[in-house]
C-alpha positions as CSV (number, residue, x, y, z in Angstrom):
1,X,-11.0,-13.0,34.8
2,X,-7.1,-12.9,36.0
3,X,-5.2,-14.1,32.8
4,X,-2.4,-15.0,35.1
5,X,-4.6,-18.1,36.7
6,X,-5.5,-19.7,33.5
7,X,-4.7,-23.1,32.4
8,X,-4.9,-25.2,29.7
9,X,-7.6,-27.1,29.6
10,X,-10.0,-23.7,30.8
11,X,-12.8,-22.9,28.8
12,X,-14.3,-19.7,28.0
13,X,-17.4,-19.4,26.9
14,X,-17.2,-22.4,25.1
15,X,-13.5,-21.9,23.8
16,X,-11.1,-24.4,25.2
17,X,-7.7,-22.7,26.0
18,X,-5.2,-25.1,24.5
19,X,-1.7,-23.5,24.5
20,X,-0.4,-20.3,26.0
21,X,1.5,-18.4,23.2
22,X,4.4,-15.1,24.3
23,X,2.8,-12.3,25.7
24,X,2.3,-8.6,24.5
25,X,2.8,-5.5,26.3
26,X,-0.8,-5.3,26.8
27,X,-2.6,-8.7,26.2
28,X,-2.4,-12.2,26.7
29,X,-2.9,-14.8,23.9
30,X,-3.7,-18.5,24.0
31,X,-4.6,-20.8,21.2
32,X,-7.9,-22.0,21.8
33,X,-10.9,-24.6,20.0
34,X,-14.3,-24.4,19.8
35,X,-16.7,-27.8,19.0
36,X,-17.9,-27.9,16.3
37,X,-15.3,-26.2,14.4
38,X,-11.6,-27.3,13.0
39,X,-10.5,-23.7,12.3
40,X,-7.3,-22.6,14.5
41,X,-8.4,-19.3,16.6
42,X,-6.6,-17.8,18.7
43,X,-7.8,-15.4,21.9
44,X,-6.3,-12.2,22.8
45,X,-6.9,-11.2,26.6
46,X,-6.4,-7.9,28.2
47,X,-4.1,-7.6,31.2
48,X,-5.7,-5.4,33.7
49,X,-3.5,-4.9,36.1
50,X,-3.8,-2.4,39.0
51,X,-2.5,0.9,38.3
52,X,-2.8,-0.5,34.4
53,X,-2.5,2.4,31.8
54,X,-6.4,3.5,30.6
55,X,-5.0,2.4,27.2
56,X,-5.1,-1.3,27.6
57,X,-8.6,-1.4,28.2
58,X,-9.2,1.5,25.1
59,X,-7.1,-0.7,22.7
60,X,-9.3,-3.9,23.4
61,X,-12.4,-1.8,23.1
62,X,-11.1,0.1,19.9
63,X,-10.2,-3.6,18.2
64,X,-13.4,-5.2,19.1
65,X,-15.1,-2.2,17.6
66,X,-13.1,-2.6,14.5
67,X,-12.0,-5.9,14.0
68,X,-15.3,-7.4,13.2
69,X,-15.8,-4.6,10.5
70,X,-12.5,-5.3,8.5
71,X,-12.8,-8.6,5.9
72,X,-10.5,-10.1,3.4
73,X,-7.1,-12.0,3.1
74,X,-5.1,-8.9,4.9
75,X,-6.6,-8.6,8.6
76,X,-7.5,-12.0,10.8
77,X,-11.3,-12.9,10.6
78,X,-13.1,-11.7,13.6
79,X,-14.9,-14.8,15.6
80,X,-16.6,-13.1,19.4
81,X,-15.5,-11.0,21.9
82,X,-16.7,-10.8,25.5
83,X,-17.9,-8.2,27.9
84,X,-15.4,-5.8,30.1
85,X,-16.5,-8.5,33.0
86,X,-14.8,-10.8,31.0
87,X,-13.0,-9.3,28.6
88,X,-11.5,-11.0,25.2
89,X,-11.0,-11.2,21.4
90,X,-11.2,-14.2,19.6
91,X,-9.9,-14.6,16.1
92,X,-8.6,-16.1,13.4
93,X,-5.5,-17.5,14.2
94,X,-3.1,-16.8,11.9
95,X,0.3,-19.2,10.4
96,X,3.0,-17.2,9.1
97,X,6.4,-15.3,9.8
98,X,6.3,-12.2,11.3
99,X,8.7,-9.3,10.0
100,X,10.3,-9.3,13.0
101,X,11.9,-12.3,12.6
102,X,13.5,-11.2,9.5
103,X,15.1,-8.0,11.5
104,X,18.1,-10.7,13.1
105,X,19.2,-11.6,9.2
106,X,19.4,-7.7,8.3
107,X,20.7,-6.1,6.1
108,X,18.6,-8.1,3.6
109,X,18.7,-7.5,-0.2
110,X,17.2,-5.4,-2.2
111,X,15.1,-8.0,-4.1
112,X,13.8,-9.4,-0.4
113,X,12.7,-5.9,0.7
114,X,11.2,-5.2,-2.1
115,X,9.2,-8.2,-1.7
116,X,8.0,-7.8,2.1
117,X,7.5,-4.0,1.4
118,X,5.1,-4.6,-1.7
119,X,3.1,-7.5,0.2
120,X,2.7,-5.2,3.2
121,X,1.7,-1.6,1.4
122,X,-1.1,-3.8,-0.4
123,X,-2.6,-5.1,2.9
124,X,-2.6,-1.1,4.0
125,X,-4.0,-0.3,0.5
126,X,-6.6,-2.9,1.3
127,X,-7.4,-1.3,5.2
128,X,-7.4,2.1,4.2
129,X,-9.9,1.3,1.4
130,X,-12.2,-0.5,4.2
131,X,-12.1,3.1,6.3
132,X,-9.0,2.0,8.7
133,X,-5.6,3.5,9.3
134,X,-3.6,0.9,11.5
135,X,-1.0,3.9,13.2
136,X,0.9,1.1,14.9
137,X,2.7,-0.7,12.0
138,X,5.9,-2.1,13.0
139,X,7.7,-5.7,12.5
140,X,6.0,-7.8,15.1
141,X,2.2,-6.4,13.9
142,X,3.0,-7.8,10.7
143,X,2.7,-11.2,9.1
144,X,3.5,-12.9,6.2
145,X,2.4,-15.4,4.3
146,X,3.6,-17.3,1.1
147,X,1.6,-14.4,-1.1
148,X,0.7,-11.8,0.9
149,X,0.8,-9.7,4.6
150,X,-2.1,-10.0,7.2
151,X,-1.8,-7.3,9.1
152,X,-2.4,-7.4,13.3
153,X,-3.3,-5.6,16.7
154,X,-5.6,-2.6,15.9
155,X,-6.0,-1.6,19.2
156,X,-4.6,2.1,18.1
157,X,-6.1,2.1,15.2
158,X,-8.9,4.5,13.9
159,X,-11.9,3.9,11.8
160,X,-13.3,6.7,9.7
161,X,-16.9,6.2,10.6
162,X,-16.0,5.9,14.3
163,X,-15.3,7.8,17.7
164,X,-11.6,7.8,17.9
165,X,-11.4,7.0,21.6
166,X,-7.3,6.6,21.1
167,X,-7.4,10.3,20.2
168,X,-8.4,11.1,23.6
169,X,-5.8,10.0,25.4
170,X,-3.0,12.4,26.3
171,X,-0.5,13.3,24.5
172,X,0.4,11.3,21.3
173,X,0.2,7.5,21.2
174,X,2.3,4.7,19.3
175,X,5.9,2.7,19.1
176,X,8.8,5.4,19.1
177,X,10.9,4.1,16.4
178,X,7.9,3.9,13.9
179,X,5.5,6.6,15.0
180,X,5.1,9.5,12.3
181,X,5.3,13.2,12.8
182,X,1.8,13.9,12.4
183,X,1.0,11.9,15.0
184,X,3.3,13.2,17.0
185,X,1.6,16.6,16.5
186,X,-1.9,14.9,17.6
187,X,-3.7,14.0,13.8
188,X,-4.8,10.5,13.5
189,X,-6.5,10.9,10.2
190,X,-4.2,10.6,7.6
191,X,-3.2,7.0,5.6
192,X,0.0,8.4,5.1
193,X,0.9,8.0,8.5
194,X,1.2,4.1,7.8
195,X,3.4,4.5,4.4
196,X,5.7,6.5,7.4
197,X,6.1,3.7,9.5
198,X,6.7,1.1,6.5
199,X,9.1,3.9,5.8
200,X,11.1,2.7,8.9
201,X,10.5,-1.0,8.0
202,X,12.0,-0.4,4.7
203,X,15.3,1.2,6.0
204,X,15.4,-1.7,8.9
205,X,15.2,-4.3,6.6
206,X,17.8,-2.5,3.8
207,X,20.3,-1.4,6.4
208,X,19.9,-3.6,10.0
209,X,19.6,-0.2,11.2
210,X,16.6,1.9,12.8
211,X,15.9,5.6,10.7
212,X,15.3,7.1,14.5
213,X,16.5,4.4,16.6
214,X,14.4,3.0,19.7
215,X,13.6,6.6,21.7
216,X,10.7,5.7,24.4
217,X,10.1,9.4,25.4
218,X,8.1,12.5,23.1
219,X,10.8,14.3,23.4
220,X,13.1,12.0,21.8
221,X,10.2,11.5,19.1
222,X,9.8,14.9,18.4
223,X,13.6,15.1,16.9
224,X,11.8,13.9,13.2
225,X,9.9,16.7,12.8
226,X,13.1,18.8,12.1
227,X,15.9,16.2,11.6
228,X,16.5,13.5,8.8
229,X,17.8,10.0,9.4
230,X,21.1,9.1,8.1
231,X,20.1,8.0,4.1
232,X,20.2,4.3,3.6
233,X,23.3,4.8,1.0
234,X,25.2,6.7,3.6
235,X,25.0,3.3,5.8
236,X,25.4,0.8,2.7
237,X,26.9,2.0,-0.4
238,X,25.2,-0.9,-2.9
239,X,22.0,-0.1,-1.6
240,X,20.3,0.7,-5.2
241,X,19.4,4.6,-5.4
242,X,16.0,3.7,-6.9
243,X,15.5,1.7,-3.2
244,X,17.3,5.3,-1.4
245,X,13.9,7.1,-3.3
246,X,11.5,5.1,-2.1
247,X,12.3,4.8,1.4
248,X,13.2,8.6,2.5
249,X,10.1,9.3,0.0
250,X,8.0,7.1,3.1
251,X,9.9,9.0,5.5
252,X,9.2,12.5,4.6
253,X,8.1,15.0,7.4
254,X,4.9,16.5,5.1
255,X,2.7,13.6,4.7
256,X,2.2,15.8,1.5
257,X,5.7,14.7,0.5
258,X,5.1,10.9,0.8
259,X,3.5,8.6,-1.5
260,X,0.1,9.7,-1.7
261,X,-1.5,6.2,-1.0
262,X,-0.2,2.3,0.0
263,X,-1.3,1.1,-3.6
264,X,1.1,3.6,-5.7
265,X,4.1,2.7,-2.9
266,X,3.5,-0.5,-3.8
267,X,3.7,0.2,-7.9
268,X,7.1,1.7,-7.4
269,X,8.5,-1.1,-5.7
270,X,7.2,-3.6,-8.5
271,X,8.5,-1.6,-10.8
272,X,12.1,-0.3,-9.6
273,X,13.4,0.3,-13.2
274,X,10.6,3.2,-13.3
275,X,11.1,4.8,-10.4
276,X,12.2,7.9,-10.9
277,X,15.1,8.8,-9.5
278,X,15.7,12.9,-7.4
279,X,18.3,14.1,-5.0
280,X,16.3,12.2,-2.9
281,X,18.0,8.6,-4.1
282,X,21.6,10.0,-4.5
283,X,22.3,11.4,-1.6
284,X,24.8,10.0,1.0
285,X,24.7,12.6,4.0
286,X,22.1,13.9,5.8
287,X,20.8,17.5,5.5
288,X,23.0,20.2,6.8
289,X,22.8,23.2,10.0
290,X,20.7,25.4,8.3
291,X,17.5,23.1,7.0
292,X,17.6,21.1,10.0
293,X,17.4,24.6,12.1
294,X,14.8,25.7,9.7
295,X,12.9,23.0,10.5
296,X,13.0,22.8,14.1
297,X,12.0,26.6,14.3
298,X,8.8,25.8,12.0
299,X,8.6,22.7,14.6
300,X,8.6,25.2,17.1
301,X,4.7,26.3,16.2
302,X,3.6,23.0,17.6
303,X,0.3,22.6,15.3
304,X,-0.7,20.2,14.5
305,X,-1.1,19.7,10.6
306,X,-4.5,19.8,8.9
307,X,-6.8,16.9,9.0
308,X,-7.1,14.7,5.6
309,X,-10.3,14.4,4.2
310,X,-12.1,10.7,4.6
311,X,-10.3,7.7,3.6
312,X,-12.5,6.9,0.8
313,X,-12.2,10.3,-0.6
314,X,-8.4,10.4,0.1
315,X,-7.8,7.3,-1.5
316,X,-10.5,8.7,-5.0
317,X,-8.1,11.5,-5.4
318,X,-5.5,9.7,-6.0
319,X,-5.9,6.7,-8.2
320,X,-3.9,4.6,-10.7
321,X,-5.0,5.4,-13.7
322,X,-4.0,2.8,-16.9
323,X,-4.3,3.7,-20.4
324,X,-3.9,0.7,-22.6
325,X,-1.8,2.0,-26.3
326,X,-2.1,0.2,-29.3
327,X,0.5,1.4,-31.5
328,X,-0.3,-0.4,-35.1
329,X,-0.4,2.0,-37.9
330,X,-3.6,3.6,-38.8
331,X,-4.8,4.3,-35.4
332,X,-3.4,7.5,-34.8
333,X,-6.6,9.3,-34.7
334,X,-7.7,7.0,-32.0
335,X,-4.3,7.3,-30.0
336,X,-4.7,11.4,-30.2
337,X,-8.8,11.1,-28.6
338,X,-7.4,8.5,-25.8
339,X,-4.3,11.4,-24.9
340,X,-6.8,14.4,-25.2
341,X,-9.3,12.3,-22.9
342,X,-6.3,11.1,-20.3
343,X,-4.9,15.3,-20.2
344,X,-8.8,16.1,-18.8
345,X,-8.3,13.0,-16.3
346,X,-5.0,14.1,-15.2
347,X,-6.4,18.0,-15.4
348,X,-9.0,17.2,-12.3
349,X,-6.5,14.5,-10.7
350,X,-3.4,16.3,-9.3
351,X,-2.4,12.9,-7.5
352,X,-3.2,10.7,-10.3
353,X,-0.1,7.8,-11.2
354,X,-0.1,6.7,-14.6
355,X,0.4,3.7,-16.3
356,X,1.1,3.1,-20.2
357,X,0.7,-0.1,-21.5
358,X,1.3,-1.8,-24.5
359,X,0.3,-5.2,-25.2
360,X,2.9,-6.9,-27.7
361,X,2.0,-10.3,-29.3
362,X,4.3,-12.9,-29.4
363,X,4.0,-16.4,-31.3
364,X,2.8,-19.3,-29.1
365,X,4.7,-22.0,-30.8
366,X,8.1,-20.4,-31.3
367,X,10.5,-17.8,-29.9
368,X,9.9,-13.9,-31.4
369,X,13.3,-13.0,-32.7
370,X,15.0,-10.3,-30.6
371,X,15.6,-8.3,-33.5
372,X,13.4,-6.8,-36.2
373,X,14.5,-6.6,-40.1
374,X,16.1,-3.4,-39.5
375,X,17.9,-4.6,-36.2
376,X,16.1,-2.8,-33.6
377,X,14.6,-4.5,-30.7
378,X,10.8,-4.6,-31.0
379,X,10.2,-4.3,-27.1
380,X,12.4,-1.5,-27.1
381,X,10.9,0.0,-29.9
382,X,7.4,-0.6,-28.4
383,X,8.6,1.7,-25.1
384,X,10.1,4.3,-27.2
385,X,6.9,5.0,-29.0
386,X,4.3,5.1,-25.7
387,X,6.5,7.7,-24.3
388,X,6.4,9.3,-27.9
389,X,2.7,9.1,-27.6
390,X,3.0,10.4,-23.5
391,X,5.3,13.4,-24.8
392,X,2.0,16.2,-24.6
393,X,0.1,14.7,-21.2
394,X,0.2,17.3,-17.9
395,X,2.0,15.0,-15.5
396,X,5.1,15.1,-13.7
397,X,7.6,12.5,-14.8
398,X,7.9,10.7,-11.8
399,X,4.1,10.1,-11.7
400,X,4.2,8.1,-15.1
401,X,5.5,4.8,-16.4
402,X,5.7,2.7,-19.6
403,X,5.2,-0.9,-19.7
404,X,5.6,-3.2,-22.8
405,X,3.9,-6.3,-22.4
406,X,4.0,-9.7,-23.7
407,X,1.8,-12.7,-24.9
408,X,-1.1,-14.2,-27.1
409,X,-4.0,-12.6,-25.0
410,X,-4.0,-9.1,-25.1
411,X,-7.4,-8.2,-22.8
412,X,-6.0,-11.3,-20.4
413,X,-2.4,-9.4,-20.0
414,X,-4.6,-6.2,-19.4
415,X,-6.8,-7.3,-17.0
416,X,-4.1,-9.4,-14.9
417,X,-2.0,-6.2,-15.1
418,X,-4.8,-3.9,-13.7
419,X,-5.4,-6.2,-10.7
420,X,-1.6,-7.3,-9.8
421,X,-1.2,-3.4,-9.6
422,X,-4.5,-2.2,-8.3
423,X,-5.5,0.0,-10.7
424,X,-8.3,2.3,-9.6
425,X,-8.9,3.0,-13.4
426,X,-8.5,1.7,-17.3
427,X,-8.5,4.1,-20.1
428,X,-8.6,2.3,-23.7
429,X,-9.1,2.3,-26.9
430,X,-12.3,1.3,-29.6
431,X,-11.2,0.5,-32.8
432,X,-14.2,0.7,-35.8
433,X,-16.7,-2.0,-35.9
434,X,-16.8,-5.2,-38.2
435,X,-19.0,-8.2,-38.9
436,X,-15.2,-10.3,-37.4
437,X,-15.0,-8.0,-34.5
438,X,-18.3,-8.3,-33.7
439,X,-18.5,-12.7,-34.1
440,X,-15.1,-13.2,-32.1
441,X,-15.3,-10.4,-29.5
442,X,-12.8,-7.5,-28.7
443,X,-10.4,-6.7,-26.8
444,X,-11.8,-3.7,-25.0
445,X,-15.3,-5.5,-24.6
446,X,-13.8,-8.5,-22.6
447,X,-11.7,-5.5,-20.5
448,X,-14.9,-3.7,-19.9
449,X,-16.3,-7.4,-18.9
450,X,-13.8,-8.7,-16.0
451,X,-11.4,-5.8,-15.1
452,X,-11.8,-4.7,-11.5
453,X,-11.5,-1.5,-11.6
454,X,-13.8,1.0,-14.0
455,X,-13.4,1.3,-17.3
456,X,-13.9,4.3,-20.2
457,X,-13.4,3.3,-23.8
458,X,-13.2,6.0,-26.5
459,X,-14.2,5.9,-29.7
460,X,-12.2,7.9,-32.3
461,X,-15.4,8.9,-34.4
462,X,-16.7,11.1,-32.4
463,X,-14.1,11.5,-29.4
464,X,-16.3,11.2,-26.8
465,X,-16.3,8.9,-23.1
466,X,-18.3,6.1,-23.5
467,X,-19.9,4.8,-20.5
468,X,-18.2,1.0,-19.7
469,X,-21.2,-0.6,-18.8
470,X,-22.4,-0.3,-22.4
471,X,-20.3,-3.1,-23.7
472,X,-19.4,-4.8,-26.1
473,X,-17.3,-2.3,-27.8
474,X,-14.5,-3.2,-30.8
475,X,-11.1,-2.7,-29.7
């Protein structure tokens, strides 16, 4: 099948090419219908062309291994693909605005990166937890929608339970301005790779400027193992320093250095009046002579760094944990058993991000005064005595936030809360039994009910973990 005689009109095994869409470097695609069905689709064809690279044909073979294997809102829906006689993908088609149309109204502000960079770290976090790291993320593979980023062209991608053919190809494999060190160095396995190349998104889209510019030789790609890109502030002074941290945070050379997974990226950049801010956010210049020589002689050893263990386990080791606070008087006992049992969490979870939450109750009918009879502001107040309560846990401060929330339904603020942030984990409270409790419910027994992560509930009695499928529990 050449792609370059097709018409509209031609039908492939029973798909009926209707418009011919821009081509890729490597594949054709047409907009095509199939009877019976109303949903668009869209087919991807390979061009192989004489003296064609090796890696067109691995790339359709590695995304027609993987494609059908990856569900959800973030990655198209998989539909058939042919045989190398006749080679294609067909898929969902998918109606958005890709990132790369954003890149000719750059710089853009803060509050609009934010935006696209949350959307697309939660479609990685949703990937990496179905055993795929993309390793090609750049503008044009990204699209968004209205609430969220579908994610395209896995052709270099690598499953965790698969042959990675891409890995043998020579020599290292991706888009210049995006491609992270690691790779560079040959290892394929590591998620972090992808919070690297949103890295370079994140600059793009703050500055109108690439980190590493647009090199299309190794050699020109190997310059990031030892030198820094120019920081985001140096470019444009109001770029926010909590916005500085989280970008050169992606764009660390040690994957060890970057955010350990897409889902706590994503925390920090919903919550940018928590992120905590290093040298990292206030500087303006770029490291001098004598790191950047240190680093190019350690660059000199050419190894490549040691693989990451599997996704799944990657991604366990370094969850969000939440621990939900009540702070009403007389349940200090209780408050101590949830901090001693949250140290032994944090104790065997070096990676851990934590959450505290409060859940403040406001009146439904009327406006909660701003001020309390002594003056002080109650949210404020609220805040001030989590991290009173935080004061004794093992965990570094930029691994921990404090968040006061508000409204009538305290296990309904909870359990939106856990899933808006993808919490991997809820610690709470169980307040004593009653005969009320019991009639009307509790808080923590609804939590352990419809939150979608795991839950453990202690009890102050005897200060033990009690197992959250054992509900109901008092709150």
């Amino acid at each position: 099948m050449d792609p370059r005689k097709l018409q509209a009109g031609d039908v492939i095994d029973g798909f009926r090419l209707v418009g011919h869409l821009p081509s890729g470097g490597m594949s054709s695609f047409w907009r095509v219908i199939r009877d019976g069905s109303s949903a668009p689709m869209l087919m991807k064809i390979p061009l192989l062309r004489p003296g064609e690279s090796p890696l067109t044909i691995i790339g359709y073979e590695v995304e027609q291994m993987i494609l059908p294997r990856l569900s959800g809102p973030h990655a198209p829906r998989f539909v058939a693909a042919g045989d190398f006689e006749r080679p294609y993908i067909v898929m969902e088609y998918i109606d958005g605005q890709s990132v790369k149309s954003l890149l000719e109204k750059t710089p853009l502000p803060p509050d609009e990166v934010v935006a696209v960079g949350a959307k697309v770290a939660f479609a990685l976090h949703d990937i990496h937890r179905q055993h795929v790291i993309h390793l090609d993320l750049k503008p044009s593979n990204v699209i968004l929608r209205s609430d969220q980023a579908v994610l395209i062209d896995f052709g270099l991608s690598r499953h965790d339970q698969l042959p990675d053919l891409v890995q043998e190809a020579e020599g290292p494999v991706g888009t210049g301005g995006y491609i992270a060190p690691e790779q560079i160095l040959g290892n394929r396995s590591d998620p972090r790779s992808d919070l690297f190349a949103l890295g370079v998104i994140l600059y793009f889209l703050a500055t109108g400027e690439r980190p590493y510019g647009d090199p299309d030789r190794v050699s020109e790609w190997r310059r990031r193992l030892w030198r820094d890109p120019v920081p985001p502030r140096g470019r444009i002074a109001s770029i926010p320093d909590w916005l500085q941290e989280i970008i050169l945070r992606c764009l660390e050379i040690s994957p060890d250095a970057r955010y350990a997974t897409a889902a706590q990226l994503a925390f920090d950049l919903q919550h940018p009046a928590q992120v905590a801010i290093t040298e990292r956010g206030r500087r303006l210049k770029r490291d001098g002579r004598l790191t950047v020589a240190w680093r190019w002689l350690h660059s000199r050893r050419d190894r490549a760094p040691a693989k990451t263990r599997g996704l799944t386990s990657h991604l366990a080791n370094a969850p969000i944990i939440m621990v939900a606070i009540d702070l009403e008087a007389g349940l200090e006992t209780l408050n101590d058993a949830i901090a001693l049992a949250v140290g032994r969490t944090l104790a065997t979870e070096p990676n851990a991000r934590l959450a505290c939450v409060n859940v403040r109750k406001v009146a439904r009918l009327s406006l909660d005064a701003l001020e309390d009879a002594q003056g002080r502001n109650p949210h404020l107040g609220r805040l001030i005595e989590l991290k009173h309560w935080a004061r004794t846990l093992p965990i570094a401060p930029e691994r921990i936030t404090y968040h006061v929330l508000e409204g009538t339904d305290a296990a309904g603020q909870l359990i939106d809360y856990a899933r808006n942030n993808h919490v991997d984990h809820i610690v709470a409270g169980a307040r004593g039994n009653s005969t009320l409790r019991r009639y009307l419910g509790s808080v923590s027994a609804r939590v352990v009910a419809e939150a979608p992560c795991s839950v453990t509930v202690i009890r102050s009695r005897a200060h033990t973990r009690v197992d959250s499928d054992i509900a109901p529990h008092s709150f």
